[in-house]
C-alpha positions in Angstrom: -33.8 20.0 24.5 -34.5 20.7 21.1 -35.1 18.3 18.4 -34.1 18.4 14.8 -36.6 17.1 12.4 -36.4 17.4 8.5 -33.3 19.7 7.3 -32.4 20.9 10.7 -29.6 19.0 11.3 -27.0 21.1 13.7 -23.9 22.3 11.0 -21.4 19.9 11.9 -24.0 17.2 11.3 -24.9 18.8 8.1 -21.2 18.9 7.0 -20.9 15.3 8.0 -23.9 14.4 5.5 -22.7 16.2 2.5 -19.0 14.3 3.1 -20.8 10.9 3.7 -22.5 11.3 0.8 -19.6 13.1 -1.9 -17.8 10.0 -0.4 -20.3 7.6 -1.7 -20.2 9.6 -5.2 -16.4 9.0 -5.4 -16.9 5.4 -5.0 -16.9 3.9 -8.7 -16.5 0.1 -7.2 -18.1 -1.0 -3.8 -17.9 -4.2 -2.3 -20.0 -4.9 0.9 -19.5 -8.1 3.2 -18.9 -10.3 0.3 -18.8 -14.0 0.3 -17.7 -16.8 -2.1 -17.8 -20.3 -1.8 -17.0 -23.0 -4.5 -18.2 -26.8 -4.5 -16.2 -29.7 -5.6 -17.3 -33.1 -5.5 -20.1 -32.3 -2.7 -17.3 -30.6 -0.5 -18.0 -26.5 0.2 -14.8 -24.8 0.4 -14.8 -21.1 1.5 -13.4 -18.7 -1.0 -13.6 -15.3 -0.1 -14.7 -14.4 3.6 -16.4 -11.0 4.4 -15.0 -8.7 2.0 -15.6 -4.9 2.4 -13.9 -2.7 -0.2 -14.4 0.5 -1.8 -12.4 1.8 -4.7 -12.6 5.6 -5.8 -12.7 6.9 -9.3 -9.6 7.6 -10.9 -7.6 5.1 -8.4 -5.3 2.6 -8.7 -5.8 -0.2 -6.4 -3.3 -3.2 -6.3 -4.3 -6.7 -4.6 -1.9 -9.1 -3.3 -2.3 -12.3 -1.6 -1.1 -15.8 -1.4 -1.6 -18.0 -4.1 -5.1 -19.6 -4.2 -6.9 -16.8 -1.9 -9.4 -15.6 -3.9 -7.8 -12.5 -5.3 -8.6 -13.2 -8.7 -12.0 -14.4 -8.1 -12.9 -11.4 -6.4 -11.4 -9.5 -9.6 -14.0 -11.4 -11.5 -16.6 -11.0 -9.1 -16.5 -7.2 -9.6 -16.5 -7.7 -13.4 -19.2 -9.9 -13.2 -18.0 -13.0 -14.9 -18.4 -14.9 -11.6 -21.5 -15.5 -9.2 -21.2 -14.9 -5.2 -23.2 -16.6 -2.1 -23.9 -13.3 -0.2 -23.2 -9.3 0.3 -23.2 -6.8 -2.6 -20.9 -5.6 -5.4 -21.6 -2.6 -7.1 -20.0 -0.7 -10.3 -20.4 2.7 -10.6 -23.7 2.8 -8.3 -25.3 -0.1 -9.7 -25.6 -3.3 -8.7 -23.3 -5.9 -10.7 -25.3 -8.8 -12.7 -23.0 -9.3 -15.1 -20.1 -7.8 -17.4 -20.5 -4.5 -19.6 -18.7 -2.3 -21.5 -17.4 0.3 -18.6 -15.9 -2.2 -17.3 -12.6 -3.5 -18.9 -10.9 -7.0 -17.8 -7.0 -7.7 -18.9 -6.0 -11.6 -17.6 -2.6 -13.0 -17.0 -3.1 -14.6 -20.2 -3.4 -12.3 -23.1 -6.4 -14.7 -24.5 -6.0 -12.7 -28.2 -7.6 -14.5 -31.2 -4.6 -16.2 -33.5 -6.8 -15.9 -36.4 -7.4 -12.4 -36.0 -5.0 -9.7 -36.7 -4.2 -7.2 -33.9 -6.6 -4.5 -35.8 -9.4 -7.4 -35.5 -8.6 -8.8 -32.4 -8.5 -4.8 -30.9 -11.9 -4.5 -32.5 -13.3 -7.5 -32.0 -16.1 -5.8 -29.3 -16.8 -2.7 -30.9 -20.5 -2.0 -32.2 -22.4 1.2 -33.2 -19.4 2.4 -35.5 -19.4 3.1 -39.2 -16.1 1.1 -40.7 -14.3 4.7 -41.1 -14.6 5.6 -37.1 -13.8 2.1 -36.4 -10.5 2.3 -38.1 -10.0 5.3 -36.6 -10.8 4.2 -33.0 -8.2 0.9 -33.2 -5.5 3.1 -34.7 -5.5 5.5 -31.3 -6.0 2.7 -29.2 -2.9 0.9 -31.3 -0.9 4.1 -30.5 -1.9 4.6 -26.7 -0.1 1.1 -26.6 2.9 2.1 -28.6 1.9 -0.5 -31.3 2.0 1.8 -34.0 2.5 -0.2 -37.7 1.9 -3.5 -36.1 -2.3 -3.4 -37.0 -1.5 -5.8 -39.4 -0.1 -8.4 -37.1 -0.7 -11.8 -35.8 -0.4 -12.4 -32.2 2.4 -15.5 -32.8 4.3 -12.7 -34.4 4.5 -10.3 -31.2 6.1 -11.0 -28.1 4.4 -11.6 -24.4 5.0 -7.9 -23.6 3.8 -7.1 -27.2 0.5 -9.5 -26.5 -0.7 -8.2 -23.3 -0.3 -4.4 -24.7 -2.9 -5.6 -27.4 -4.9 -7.3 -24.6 -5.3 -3.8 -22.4 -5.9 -1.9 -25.5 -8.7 -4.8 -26.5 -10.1 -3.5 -23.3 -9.6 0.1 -23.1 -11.1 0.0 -27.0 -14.9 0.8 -25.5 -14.0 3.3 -22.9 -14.1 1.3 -19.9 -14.6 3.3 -16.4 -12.9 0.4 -15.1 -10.2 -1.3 -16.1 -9.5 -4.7 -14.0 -6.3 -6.9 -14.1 -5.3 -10.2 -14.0 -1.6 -10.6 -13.2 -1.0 -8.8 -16.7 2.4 -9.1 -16.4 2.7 -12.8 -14.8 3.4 -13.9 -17.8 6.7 -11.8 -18.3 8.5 -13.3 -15.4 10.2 -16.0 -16.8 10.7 -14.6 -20.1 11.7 -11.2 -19.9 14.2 -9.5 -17.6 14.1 -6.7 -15.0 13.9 -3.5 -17.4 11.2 -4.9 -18.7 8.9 -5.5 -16.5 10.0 -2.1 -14.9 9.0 -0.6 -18.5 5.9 -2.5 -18.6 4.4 -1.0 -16.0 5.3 2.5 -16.3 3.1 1.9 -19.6 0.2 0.8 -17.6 0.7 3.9 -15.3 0.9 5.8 -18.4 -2.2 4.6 -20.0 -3.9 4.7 -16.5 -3.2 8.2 -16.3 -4.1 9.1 -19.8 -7.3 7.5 -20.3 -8.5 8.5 -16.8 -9.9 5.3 -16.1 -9.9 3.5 -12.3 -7.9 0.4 -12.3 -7.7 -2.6 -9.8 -4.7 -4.9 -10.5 -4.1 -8.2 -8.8 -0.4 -8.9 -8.8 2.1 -12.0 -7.5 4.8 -9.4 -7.5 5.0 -7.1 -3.9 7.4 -4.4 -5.8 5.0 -4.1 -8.5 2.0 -4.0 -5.9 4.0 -0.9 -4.7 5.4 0.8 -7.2 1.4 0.9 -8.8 -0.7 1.2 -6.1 -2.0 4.4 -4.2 -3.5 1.4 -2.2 -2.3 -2.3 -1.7 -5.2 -4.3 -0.6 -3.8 -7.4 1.6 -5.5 -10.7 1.6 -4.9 -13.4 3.7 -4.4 -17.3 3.2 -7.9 -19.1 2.1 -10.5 -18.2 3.1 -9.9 -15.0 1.6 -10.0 -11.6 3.8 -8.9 -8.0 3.8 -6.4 -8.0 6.2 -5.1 -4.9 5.9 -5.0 -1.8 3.5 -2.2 0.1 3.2 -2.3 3.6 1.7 0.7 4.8 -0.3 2.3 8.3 -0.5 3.7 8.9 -4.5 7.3 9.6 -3.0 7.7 6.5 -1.9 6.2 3.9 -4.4 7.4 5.5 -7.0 11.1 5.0 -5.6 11.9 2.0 -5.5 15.4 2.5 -3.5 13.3 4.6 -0.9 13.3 3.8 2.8 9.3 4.3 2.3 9.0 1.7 -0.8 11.2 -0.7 1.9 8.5 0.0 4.5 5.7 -0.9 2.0 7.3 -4.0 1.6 8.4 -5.2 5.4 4.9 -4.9 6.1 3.1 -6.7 3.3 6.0 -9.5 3.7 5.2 -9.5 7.3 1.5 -10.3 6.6 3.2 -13.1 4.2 5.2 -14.4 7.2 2.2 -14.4 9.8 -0.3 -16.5 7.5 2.5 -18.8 6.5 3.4 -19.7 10.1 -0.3 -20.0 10.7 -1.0 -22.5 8.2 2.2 -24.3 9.2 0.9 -24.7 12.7 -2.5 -25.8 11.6 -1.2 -28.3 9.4 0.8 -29.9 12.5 -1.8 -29.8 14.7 -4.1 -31.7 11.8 -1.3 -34.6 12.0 
């Protein structure tokens, strides 16, 4: 039989290769058997279990889970404001050892500077600019955000919709590869209605799809999860892991009356359901 040595790899192998390794290319965010854990008071408690996830460039990847399973620490994790036991995280092929510039972060809390105008607080982390392209670079990141005229601002003077908007264009301001999001719009819930959350994020698709830039978005809400994500990754009760990954077809999410959008949710709520009934039995069995 005849061996292939060097370059001589039969085609189909050969075509394998080149798609294994375009793949790899594509991947802006990779995540590889990742695990957390925190200490308090000299008790280990298992955070994140095992994560493997990759994210592609130009994607929109929404996480959900139930409260307290690690989906915002792995959020942070990628950024690299948080430290991790074992695995590897990697941002745009390089291994993460702590935040940069590519890569944006927007929390549930819009964290803006009171002191600060919106101009200021929009500009707070730009360097290498004379005061003329500075200006010019917060004006267009003011209008990507339809916050046109308000540069001269304080943050108590806008609203929580108003706040966050200043927030994502704080971090688009350096042109971030990646943009990562904290439950941007948890904030809204109780103070603003339907139409305007709806609103909200068809302005983050908007800017998403403008800028170009990849975005992973850890959300609360399973319609919003949907309607934003061509993937919704699904994490299960503490210790955090992937359960499930469910790829999205535009129809669909985008249509929220659809009999696909209802799909997308039975089967995240279903995941909901399973964990919930599994904590419940473990928590009898414990008494």
């Amino acid at each position: 039989m005849k061996s292939h040595q060097g370059n001589e790899f039969p085609k189909a192998n050969r075509k394998k290769v080149i798609a294994m390794k375009k793949s790899e290319q594509e991947n802006i965010i990779t995540v590889s058997h990742l695990n957390k854990e925190f200490v308090k008071d000299g008790t280990s408690f298992q955070v994140l279990k095992d994560i493997d996830l990759s994210v592609k460039k130009g994607e929109f990847v929404t996480i959900v889970g139930h409260s307290g399973c690690g989906k915002s620490t792995l959020l942070k994790i990628i950024c690299g404001l948080v430290s991790y036991q074992d695995g590897g995280v990697s941002r745009n092929g390089h291994a993460v050892s702590g935040p940069d510039a590519q890569c944006g972060m927007v929390f549930q809390d819009h964290r803006l500077l009171p002191w600060l105008k919106i101009k200021d607080n929009i500009g707070f982390g730009i360097r290498n600019m004379t005061k003329a392209e500075r200006e010019e670079h917060i004006a267009r990141h003011l209008e990507l955000v339809g916050l046109k005229g308000f540069e001269n601002a304080y943050p108590s003077q806008l609203s929580g919709g108003m706040s966050q908007r200043v927030a994502i264009a704080r971090a688009m301001v350096n042109n971030p590869k990646i943009l990562l999001a904290d439950e941007p719009t948890g904030a809204l819930d109780s103070k603003s209605g339907k139409q305007v959350m709806e609103l909200f994020q068809k302005e983050i698709l908007r800017i998403q799809r403008e800028e170009k830039v990849t975005m992973v978005m850890v959300t609360h809400d399973i319609d919003e999860a949907i309607y934003l994500g061509e993937r919704i990754v699904i994490m299960s009760a503490r210790p955090g892991e992937i359960q499930e990954i469910i790829t999205t077809d535009k129809y669909s999410r985008m249509n929220r009356g659809s009999s696909g959008f209802a799909a997308y949710k039975k089967k995240i709520y279903e995941h909901f359901f399973q964990d919930s009934a599994e904590f419940l039995q473990e928590a009898e069995y414990m008494i």
